[in-house]
LODREN-896821 format. One line per 2 residues: number of its first residue (from 1); their letters; for each residue z, y, x of C-alpha. Coordinates in pm, 1 decimal. Layout:
N
NUM> A> Z/Y/X ~ ...
***
This chain:
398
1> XX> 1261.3/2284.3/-1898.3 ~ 1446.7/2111.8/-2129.3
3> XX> 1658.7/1880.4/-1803.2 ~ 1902.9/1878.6/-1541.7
5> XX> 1789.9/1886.8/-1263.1 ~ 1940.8/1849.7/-922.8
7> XX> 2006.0/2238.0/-853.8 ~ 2264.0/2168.7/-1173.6
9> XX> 2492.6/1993.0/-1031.3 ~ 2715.9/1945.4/-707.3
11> XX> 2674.9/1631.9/-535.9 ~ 2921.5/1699.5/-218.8
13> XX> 3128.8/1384.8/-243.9 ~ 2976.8/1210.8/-491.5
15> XX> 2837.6/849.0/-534.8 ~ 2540.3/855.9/-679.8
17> XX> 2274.0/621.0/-832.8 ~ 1913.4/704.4/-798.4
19> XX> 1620.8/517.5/-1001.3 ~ 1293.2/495.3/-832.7
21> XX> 971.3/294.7/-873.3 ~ 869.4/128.8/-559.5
23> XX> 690.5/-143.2/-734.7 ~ 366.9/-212.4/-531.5
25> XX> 58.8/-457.6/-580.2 ~ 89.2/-746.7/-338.4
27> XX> -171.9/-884.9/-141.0 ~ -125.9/-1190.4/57.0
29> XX> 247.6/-1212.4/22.3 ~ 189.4/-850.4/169.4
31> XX> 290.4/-544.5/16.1 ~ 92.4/-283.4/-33.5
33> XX> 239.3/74.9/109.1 ~ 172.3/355.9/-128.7
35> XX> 205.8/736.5/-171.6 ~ 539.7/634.4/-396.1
37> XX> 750.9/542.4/-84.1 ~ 722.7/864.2/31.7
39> XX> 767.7/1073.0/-207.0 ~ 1087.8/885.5/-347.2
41> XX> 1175.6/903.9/9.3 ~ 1166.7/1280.0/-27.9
43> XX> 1356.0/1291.8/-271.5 ~ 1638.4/1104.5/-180.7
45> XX> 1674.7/1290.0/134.6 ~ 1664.6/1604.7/-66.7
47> XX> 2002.0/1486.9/-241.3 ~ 2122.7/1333.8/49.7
49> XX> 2131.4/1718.6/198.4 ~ 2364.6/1791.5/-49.1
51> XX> 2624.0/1584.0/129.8 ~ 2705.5/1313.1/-158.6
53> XX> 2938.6/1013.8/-58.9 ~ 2672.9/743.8/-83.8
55> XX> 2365.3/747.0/-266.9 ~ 2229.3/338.3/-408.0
57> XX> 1900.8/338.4/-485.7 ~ 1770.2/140.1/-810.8
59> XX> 1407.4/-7.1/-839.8 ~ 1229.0/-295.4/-957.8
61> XX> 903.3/-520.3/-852.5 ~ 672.8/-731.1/-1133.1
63> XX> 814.2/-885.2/-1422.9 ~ 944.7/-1225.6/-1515.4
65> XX> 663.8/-1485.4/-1505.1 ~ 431.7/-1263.8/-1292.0
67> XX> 315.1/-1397.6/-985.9 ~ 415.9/-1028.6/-797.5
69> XX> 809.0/-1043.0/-949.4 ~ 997.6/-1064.0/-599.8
71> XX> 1277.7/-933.3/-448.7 ~ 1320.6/-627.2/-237.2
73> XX> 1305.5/-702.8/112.8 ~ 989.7/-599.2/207.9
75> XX> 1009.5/-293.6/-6.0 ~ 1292.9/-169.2/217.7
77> XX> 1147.3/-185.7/530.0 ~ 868.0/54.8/377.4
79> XX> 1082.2/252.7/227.7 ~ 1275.3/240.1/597.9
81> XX> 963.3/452.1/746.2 ~ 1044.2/749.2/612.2
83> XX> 1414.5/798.2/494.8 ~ 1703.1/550.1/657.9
85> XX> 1810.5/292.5/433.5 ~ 2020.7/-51.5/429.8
87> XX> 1907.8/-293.2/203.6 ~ 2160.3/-534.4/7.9
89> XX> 1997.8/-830.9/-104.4 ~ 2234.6/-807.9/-407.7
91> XX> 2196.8/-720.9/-769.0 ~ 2431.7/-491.0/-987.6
93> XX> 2756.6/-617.3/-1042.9 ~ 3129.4/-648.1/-877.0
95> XX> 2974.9/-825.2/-522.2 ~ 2745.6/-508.4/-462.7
97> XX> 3019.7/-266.1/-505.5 ~ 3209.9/-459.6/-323.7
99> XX> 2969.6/-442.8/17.5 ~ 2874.6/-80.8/-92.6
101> XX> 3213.0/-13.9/-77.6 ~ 3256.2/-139.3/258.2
103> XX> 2970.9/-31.1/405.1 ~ 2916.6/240.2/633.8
105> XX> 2587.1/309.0/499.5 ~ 2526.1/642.0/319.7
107> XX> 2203.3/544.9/164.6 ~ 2162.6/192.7/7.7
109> XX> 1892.9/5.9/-187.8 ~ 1983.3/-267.4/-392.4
111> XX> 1743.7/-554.3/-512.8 ~ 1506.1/-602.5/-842.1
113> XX> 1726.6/-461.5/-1114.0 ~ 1483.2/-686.3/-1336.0
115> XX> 1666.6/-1002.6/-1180.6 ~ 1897.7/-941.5/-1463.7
117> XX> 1803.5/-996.2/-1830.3 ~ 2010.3/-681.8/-1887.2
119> XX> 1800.1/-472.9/-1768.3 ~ 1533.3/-544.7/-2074.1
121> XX> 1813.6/-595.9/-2304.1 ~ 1957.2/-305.5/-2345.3
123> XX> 2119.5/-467.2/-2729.8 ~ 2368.9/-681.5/-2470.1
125> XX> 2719.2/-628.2/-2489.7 ~ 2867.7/-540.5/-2156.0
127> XX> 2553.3/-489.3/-1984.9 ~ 2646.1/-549.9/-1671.1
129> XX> 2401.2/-290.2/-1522.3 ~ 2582.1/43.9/-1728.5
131> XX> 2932.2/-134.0/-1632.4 ~ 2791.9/-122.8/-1273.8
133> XX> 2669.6/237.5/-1339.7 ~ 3023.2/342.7/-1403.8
135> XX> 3143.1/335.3/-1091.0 ~ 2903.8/626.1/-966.8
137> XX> 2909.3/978.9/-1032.2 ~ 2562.0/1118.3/-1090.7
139> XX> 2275.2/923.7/-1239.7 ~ 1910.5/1091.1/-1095.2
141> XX> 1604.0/976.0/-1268.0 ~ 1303.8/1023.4/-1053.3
143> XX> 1077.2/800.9/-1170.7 ~ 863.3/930.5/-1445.0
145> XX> 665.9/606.1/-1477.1 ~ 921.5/388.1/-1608.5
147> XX> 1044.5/627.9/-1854.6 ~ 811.4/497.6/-2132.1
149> XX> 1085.1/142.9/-2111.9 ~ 1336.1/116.8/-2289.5
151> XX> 1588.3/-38.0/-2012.4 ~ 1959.3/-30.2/-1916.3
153> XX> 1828.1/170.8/-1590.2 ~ 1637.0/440.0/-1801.8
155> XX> 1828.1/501.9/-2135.8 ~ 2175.3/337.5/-2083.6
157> XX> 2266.5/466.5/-1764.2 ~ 2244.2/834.6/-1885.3
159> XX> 2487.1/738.4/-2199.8 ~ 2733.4/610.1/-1915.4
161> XX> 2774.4/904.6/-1658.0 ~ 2604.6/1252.2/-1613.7
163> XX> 2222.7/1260.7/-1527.9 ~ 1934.1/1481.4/-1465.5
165> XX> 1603.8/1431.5/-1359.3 ~ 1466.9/1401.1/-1014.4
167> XX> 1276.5/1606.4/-786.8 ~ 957.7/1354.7/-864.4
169> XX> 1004.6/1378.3/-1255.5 ~ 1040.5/1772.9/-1239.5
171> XX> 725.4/1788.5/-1039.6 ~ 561.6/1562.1/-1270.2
173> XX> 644.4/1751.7/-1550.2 ~ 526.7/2084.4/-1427.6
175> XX> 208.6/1937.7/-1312.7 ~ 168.3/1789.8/-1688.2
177> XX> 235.0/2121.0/-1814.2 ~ -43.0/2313.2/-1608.1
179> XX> -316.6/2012.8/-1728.0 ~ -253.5/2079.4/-2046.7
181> XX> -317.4/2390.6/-2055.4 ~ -640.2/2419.3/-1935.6
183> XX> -951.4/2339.7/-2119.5 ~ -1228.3/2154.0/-2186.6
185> XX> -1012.2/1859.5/-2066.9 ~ -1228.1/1574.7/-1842.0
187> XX> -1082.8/1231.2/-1902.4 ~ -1230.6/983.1/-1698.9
189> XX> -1062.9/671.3/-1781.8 ~ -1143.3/335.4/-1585.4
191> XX> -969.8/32.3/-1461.4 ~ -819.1/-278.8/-1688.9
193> XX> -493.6/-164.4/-1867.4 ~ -704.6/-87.9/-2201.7
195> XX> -395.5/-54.5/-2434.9 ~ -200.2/195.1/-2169.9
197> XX> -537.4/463.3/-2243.1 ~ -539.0/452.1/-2650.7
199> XX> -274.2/734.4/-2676.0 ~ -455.7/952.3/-2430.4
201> XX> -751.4/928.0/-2621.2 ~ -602.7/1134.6/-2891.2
203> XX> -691.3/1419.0/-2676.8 ~ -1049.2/1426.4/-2787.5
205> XX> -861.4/1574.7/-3068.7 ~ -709.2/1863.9/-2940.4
207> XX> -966.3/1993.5/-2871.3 ~ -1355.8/1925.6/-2919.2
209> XX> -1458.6/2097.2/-2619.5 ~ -1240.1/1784.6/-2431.4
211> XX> -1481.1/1490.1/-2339.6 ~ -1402.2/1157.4/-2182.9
213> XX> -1585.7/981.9/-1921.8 ~ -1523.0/580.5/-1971.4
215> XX> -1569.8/292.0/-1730.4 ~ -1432.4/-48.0/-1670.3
217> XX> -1268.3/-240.2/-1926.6 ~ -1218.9/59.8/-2208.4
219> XX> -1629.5/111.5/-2155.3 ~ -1703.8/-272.6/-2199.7
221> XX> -1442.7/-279.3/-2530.3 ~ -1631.2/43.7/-2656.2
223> XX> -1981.1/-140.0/-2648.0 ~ -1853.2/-482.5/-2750.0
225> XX> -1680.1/-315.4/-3044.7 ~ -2031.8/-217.9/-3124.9
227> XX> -2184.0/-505.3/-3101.8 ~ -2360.0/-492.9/-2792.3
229> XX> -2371.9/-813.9/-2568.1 ~ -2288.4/-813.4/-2151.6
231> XX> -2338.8/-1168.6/-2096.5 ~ -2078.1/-1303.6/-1818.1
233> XX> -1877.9/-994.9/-1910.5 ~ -1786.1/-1048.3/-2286.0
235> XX> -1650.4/-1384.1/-2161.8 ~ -1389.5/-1195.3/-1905.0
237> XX> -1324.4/-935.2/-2231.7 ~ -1138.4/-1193.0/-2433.2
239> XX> -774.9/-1127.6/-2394.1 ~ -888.2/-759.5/-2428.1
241> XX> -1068.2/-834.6/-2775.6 ~ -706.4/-797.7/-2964.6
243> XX> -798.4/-400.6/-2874.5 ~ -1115.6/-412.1/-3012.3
245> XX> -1048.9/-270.0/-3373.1 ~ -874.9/30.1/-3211.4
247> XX> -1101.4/70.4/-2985.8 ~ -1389.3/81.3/-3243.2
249> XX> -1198.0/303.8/-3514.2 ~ -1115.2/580.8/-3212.3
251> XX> -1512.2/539.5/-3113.7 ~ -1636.5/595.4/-3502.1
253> XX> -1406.4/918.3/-3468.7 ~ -1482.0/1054.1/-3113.8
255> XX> -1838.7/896.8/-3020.8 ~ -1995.7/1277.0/-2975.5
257> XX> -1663.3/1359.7/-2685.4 ~ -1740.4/1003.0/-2523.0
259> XX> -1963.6/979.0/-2264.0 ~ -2038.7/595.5/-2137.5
261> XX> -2174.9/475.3/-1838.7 ~ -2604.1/405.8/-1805.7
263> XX> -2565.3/122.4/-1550.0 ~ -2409.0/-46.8/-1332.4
265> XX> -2357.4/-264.7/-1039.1 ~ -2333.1/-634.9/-1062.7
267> XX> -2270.0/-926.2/-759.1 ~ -2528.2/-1093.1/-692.4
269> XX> -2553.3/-1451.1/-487.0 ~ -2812.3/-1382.6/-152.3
271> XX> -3036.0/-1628.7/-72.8 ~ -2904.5/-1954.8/35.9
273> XX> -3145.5/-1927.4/371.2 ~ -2945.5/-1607.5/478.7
275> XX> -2705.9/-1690.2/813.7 ~ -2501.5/-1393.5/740.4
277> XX> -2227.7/-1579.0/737.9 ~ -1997.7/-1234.3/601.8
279> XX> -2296.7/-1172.2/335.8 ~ -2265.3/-1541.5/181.3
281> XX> -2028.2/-1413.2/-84.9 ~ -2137.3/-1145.6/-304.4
283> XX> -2406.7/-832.1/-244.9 ~ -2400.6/-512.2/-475.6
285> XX> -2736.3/-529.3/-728.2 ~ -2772.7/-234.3/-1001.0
287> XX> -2854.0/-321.4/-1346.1 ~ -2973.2/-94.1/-1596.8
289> XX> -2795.0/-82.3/-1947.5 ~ -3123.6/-264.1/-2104.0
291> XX> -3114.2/-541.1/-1874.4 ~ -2803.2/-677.2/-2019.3
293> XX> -2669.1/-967.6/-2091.8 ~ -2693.0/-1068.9/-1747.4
295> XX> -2455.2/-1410.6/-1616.1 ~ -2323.5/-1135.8/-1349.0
297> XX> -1987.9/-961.4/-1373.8 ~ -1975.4/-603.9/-1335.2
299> XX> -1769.7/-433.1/-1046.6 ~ -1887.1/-101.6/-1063.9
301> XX> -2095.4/194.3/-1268.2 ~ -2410.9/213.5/-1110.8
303> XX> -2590.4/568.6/-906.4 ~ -2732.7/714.6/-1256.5
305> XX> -2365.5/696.3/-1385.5 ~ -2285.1/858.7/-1083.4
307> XX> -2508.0/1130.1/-1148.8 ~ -2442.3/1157.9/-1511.6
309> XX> -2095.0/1212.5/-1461.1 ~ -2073.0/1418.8/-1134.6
311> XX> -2279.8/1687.5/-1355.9 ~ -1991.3/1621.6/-1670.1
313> XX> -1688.2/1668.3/-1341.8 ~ -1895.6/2053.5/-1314.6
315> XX> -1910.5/2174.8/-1667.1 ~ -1504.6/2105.8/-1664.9
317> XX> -1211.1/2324.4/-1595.9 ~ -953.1/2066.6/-1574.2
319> XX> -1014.6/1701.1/-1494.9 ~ -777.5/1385.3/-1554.8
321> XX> -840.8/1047.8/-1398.7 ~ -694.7/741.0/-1429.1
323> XX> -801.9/396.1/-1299.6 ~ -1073.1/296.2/-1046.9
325> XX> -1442.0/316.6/-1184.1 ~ -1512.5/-29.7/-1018.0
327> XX> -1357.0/-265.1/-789.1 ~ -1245.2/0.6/-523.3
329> XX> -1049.9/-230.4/-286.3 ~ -1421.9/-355.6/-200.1
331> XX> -1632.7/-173.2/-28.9 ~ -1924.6/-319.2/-171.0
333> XX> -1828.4/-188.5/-518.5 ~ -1648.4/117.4/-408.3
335> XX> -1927.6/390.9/-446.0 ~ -1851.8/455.4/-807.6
337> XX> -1464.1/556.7/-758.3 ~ -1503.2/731.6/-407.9
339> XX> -1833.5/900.9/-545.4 ~ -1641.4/1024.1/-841.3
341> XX> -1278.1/1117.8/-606.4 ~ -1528.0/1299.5/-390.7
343> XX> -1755.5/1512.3/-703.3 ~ -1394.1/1636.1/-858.2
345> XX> -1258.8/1740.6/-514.3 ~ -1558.6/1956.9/-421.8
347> XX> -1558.4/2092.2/-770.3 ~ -1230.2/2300.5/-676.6
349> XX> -1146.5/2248.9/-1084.6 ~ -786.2/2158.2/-1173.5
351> XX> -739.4/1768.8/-1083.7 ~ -468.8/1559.4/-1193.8
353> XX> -482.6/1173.1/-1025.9 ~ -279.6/907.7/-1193.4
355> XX> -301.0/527.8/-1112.8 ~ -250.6/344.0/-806.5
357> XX> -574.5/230.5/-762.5 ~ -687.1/548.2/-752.2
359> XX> -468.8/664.4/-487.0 ~ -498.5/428.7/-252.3
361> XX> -874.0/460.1/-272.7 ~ -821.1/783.4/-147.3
363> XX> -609.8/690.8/128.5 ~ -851.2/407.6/187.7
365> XX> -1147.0/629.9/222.5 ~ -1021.4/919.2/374.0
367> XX> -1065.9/1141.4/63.2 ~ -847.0/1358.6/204.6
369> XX> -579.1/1581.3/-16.7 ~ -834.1/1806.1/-168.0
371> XX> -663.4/1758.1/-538.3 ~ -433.8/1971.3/-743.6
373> XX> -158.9/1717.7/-807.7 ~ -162.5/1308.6/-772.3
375> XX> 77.6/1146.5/-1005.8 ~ 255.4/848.2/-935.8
377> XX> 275.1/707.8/-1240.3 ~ 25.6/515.5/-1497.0
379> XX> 176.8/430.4/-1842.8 ~ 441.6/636.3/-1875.0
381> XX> 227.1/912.5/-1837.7 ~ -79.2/826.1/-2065.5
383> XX> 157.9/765.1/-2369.2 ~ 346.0/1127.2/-2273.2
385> XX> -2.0/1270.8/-2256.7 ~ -112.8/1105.9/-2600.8
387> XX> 236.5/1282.5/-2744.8 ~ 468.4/950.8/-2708.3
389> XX> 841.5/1067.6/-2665.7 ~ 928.9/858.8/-2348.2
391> XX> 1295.5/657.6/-2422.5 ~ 1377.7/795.8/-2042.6
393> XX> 1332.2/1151.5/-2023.3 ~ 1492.7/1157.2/-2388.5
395> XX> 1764.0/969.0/-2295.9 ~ 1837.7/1259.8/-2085.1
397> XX> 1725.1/1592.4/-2266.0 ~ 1950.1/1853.5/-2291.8
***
């Protein structure tokens, strides 16, 4: 491996900064726990074995103008569950090290780095992040998912003082490594982040025994791109339609390794006489493929989807999944992920889980941890898998 890692160094004494990625969807003002806070929380207690003067913990939550981009505070009581923490409602810069100074505290988490427009621009003279960044020892990256940004936390700190990579990372890595090796390759690619899955299409190319399995939006941008009409769903496509040339040129080139979905599942109003007051909303309906356009949105692939690619999960030796086949956090429109989670973990094959949704359908449901490895990153990881050099984990090779 081509990084530091923690075995290469001495930390007995030291102060040391550690970058994580606690940043969670929020619900309600609530937010949502996830399998990051503990593993992060593993880590750090890992390096906080090796008897290090303090250890302040970096992370972020949103970005500027989303509704999600909040501080910390909940975050650390989370993160309090499983390794003990203090939280200082205070952002890089003199006042912090002040109060880390002074504090008693071996292990501290400090708020959203990206409360600071140096974070993002990293072209800023005197960031005040790196000058921050100074005053530690040891820099430990272990969070492979925000390694594909170029920001003061994942390429400037490790020009500043030593680094290495983190117990997360070097796990990630390794897991990477094993995926990649096997073949065919499964893809099965759903959820809304179209432009984070082009690179990772490039893997149809590696090899043209690899096939890919598509659902939500990068399915609906496939069959628009062609031409073909949803209805009600072409209208929610339109901010994805910037994609669409991409998305039809990578099509034209890998239509025979592509395997789309045969129907689906649609809401559907009940009838107004129904005193169900719970069912008033939304039941499940399936549609077939011909009986589009329809003035329904789609939430999930339907039970001959299902079938068609449970049977595609069995002729595999490796499968890769990212992003919920439907809208998983519903249990109404839930049978297309957890039917999917369920095929690949009775198959035995190698299984590599990326996404949040993903994960926390299988918390949700009780999948159980019948996979080889879930990743807790999205991004970051499709562009490393579609041969992207990530700004992070370059910013500290060897």
């Amino acid at each position: 491996m081509m990084f530091k890692t923690i075995n290469d160094f001495d930390f007995k004494g030291k102060k040391v900064l550690v970058r994580i990625d606690i940043n969670s969807s929020i619900i309600n003002g609530r937010v949502l726990e996830s399998e990051r806070f503990r593993r992060h929380a593993e880590a750090i207690k890992q390096i906080a074995k090796r008897n290090p003067a303090r250890i302040v913990i970096l992370a972020h939550q949103g970005r500027k103008g989303d509704n999600d981009f909040t501080d910390l505070k909940r975050h650390a009581r989370i993160l309090n569950k499983y390794v003990k923490i203090k939280f200082f409602q205070l952002l890089p810069g003199r006042e912090a090290l002040r109060n880390i100074e002074k504090s008693k505290d071996k292990i501290i988490l400090i708020d959203n780095v990206r409360f600071l427009d140096d974070e993002t621009d990293i072209e800023k003279r005197n960031n005040i992040i790196v000058d921050f960044a100074r005053n530690f020892d040891i820099f430990v990256q272990d969070a492979f998912s925000v390694c594909h940004r170029a920001h003061a936390t994942t390429v400037l700190i490790p020009k500043a003082i030593r680094g290495c990579i983190g117990l997360n990372v070097e796990e990630e890595l390794k897991n990477i490594d094993q995926l990649m090796k096997r073949s065919p390759l499964l893809l099965l690619i759903g959820g809304q982040k179209v432009e984070d899955y082009l690179p990772v299409i490039k893997l149809l190319e590696k090899d043209k025994r690899n096939k890919l399995l598509a659902a939500g939006y990068l399915d609906f941008l496939i069959r628009i791109s062609q031409g073909f009409d949803y209805g009600a769903q072409n209208q929610v496509m339109q901010e994805q339609m910037q994609f669409a040339d991409d998305i039809k040129e990578l099509y034209s080139r890998f239509s025979e390794q592509i395997v789309l979905p045969v129907d689906y599942a649609v809401e559907s109003p009940l009838h107004r006489a129904s005193l169900d007051i719970e069912n008033k909303n939304k039941k499940r309906k399936e549609v077939k493929l011909g009986e589009f356009p329809s003035d329904s949105r789609i939430y999930d692939i339907g039970k001959k989807t299902i079938e068609l690619f449970s049977r595609e999960i069995g002729k595999a030796n490796a499968v890769f999944i990212k992003g919920a086949f439907g809208c998983a956090e519903n249990k109404k429109f839930a049978a297309g992920t957890v039917s999917i989670l369920k095929a690949i973990a009775k198959s035995k094959k190698f299984s590599f889980i990326s996404g949040g949704s993903v994960s926390t359908a299988i918390k949700k449901y009780k999948i159980g941890n019948k996979f080889s490895y879930i990743s807790l990153s999205g991004g970051a990881l499709i562009a490393y898998l579609g041969g992207e050099k990530l700004p992070g984990l370059e910013a500290l090779r060897v």
